[in-house]
N, CA, C and O of each residue as an XYZ file, in Angstrom:
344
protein
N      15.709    -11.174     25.156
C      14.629    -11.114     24.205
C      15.014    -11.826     22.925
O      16.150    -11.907     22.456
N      13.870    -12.341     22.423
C      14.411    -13.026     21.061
C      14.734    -12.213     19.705
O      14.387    -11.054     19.479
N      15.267    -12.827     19.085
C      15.529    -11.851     17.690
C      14.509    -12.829     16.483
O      14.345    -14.037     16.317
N      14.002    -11.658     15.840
C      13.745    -12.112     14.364
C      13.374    -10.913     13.560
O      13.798     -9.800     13.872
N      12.391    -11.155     12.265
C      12.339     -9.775     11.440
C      11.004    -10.034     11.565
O      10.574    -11.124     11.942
N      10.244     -8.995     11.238
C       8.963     -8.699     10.261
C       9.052     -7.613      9.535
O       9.590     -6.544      9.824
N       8.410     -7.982      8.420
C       8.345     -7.204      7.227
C       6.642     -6.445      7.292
O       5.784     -7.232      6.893
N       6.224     -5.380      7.633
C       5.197     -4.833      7.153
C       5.064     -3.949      5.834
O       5.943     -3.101      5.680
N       4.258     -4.027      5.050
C       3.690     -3.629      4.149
C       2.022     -2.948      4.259
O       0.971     -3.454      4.652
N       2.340     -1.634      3.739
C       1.401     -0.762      4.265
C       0.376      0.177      3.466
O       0.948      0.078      2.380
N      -0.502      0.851      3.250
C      -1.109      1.921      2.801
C      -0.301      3.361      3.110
O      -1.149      3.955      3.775
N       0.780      4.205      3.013
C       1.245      5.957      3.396
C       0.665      6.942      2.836
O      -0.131      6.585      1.967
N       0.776      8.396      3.040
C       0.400      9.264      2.694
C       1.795      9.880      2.352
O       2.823      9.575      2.956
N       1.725     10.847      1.246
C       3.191     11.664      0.726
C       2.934     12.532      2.281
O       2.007     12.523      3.091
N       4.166     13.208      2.219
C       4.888     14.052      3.334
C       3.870     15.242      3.408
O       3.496     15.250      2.235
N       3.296     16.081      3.919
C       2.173     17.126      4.415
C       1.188     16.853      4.393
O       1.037     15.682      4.742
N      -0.155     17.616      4.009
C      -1.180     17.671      4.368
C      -2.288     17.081      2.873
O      -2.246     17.340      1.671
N      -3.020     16.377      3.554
C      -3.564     15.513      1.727
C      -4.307     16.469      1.064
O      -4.651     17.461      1.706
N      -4.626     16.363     -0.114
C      -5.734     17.144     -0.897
C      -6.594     16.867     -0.334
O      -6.617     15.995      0.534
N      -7.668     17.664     -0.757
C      -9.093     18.111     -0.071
C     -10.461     16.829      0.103
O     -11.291     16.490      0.947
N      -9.930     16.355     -1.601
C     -10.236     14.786     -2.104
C      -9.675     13.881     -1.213
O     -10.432     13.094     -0.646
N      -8.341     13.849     -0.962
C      -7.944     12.546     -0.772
C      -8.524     12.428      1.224
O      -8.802     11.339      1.726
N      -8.585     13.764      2.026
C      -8.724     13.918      3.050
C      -9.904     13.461      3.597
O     -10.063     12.935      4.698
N     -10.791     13.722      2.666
C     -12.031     13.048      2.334
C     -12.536     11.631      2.302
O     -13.261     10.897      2.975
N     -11.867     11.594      1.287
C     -11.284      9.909      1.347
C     -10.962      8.634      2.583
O     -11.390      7.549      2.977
N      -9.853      9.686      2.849
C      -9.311      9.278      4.203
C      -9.874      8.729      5.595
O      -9.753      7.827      6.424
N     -10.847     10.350      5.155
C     -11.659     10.461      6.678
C     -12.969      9.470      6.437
O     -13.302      8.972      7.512
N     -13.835      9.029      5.296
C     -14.669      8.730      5.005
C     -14.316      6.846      5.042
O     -15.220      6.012      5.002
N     -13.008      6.541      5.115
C     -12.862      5.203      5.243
C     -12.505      5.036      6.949
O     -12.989      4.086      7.563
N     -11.813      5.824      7.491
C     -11.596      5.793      8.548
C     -10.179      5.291      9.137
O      -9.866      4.639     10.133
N      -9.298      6.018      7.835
C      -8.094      5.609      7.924
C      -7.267      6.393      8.711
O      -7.764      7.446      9.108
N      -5.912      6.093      9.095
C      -5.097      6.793     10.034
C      -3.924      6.454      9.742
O      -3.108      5.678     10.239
N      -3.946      7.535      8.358
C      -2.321      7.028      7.523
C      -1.463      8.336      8.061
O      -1.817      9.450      8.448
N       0.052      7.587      7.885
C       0.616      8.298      8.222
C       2.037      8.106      7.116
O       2.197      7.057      6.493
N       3.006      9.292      7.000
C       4.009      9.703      5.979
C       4.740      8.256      6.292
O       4.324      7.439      7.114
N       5.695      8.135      5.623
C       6.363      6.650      5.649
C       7.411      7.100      6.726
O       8.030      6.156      7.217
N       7.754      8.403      7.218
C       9.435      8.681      8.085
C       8.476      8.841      9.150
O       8.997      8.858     10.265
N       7.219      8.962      9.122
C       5.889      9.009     10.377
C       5.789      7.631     11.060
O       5.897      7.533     12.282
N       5.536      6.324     10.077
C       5.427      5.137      9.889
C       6.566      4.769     10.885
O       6.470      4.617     12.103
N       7.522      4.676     10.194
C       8.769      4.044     10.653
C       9.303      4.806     12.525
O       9.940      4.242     13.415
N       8.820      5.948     12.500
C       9.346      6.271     13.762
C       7.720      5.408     14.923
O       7.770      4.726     15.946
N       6.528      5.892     14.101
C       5.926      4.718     15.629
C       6.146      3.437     15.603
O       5.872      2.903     16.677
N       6.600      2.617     14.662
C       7.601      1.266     14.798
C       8.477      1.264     15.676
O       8.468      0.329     16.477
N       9.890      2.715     15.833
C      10.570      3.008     16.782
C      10.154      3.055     18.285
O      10.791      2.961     19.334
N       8.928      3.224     18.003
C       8.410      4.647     19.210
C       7.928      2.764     20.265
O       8.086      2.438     21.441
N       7.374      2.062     19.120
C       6.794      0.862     19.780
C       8.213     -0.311     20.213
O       7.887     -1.438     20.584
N       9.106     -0.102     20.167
C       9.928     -0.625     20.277
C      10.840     -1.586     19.607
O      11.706     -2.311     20.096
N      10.409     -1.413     18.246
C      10.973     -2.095     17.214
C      12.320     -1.363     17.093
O      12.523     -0.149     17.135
N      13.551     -2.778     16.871
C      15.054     -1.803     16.725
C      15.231     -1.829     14.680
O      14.375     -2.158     13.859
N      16.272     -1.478     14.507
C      16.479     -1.537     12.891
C      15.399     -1.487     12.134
O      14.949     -2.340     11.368
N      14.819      0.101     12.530
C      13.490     -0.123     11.194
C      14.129      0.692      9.943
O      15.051      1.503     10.025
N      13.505      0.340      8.884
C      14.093      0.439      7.470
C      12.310      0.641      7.077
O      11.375     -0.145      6.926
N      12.445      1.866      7.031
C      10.877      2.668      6.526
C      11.570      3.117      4.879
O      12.500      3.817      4.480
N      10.474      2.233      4.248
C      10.849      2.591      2.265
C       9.531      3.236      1.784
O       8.488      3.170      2.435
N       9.641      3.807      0.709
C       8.552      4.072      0.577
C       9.207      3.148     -1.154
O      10.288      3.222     -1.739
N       8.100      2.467     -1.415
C       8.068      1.618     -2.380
C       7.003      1.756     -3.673
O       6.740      0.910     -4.528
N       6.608      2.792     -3.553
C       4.994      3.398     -4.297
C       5.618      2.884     -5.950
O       5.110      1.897     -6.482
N       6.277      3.341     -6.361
C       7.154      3.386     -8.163
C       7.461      1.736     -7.888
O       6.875      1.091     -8.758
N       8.056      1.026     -7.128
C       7.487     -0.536     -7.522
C       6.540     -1.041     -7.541
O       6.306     -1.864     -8.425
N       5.335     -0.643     -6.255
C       4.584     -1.086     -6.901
C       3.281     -0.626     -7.754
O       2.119     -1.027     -7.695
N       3.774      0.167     -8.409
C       3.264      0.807     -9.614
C       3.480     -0.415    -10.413
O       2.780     -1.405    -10.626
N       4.778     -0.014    -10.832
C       5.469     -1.392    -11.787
C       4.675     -2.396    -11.653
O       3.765     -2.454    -12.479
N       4.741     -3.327    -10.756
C       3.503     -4.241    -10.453
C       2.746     -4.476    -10.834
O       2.575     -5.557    -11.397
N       1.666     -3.330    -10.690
C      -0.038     -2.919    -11.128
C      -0.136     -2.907    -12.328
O      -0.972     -3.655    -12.834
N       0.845     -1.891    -13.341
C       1.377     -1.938    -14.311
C       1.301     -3.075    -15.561
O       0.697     -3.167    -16.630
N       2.227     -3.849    -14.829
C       2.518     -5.357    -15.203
C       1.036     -6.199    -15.082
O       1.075     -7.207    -15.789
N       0.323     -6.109    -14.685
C      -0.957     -7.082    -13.573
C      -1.543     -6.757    -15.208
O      -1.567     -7.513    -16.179
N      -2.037     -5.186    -15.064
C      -3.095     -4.640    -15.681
C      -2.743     -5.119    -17.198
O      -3.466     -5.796    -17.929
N      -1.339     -4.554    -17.509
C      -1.180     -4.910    -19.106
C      -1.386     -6.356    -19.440
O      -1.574     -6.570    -20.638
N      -1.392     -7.807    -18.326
C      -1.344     -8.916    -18.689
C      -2.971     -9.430    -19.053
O      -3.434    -10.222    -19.873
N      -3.545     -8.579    -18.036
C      -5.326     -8.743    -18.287
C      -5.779     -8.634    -19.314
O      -6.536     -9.381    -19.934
N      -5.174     -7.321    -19.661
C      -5.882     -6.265    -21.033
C      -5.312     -7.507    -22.422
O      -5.736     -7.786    -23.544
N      -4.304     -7.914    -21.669
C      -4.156     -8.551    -23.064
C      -4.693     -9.912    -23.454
O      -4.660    -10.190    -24.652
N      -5.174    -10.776    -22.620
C      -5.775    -11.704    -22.151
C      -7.157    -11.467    -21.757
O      -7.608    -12.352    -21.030
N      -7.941    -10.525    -22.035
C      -9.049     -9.904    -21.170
C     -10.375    -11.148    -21.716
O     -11.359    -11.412    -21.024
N     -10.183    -11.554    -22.613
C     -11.723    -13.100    -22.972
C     -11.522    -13.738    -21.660
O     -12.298    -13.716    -20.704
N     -10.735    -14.128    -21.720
C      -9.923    -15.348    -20.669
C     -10.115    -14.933    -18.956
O     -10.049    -15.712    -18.005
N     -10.335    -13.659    -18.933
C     -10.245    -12.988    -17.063
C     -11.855    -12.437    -16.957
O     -12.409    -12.301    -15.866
N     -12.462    -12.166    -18.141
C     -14.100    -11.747    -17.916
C     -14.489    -13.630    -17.841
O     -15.286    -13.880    -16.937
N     -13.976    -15.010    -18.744
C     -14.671    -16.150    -18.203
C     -14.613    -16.747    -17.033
O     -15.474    -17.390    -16.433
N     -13.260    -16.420    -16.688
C     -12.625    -17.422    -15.503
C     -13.277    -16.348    -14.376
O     -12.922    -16.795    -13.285
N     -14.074    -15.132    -14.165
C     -14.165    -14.252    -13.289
C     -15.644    -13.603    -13.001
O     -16.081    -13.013    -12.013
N     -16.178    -13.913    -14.130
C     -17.927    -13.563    -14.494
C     -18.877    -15.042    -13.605
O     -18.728    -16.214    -13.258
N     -19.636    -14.173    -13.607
C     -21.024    -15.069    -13.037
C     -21.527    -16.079    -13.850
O     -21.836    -15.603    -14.942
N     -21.704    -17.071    -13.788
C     -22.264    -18.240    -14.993
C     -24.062    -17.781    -13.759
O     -24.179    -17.503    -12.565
N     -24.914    -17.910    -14.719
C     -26.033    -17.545    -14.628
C     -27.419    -18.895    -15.055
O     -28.611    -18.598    -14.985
């Protein structure tokens, strides 16, 4: 068999059972999330070897973070380049 990597990047749910809201949520999009040590074992389960299940949520916070404060500060410039000319 050949070797290489893939990297997935995903939507998880924290470890138990979601709030009442978020279940809602969930069910109302029609999602089928699962905990990240959930994640990584049906990767296993499918036959993927060396899985490395992260949960990465606090980077990319940071990220969003970063995104949002660059808008807000620039915000003339992202309502022209992004608005409807009429």
């Amino acid at each position: 068999m050949g070797r290489g990597k893939v990297l997935i990047s995903d939507y998880c749910k924290k470890d138990g059972a979601p709030s009442i809201e978020f279940g809602e949520y969930i069910k109302q999009r029609g999602y089928d999330l699962h905990d990240v040590d959930a994640y990584g074992q049906l990767l296993k389960d499918a036959g993927f070897k060396h899985v490395i299940a992260e949960d990465r949520t606090n980077q990319f916070l940071d990220i969003l973070t970063k995104e949002l404060d660059s808008i807000e500060k620039d915000k003339e410039s992202f309502i022209h380049e992004f608005s409807e000319v009429n």
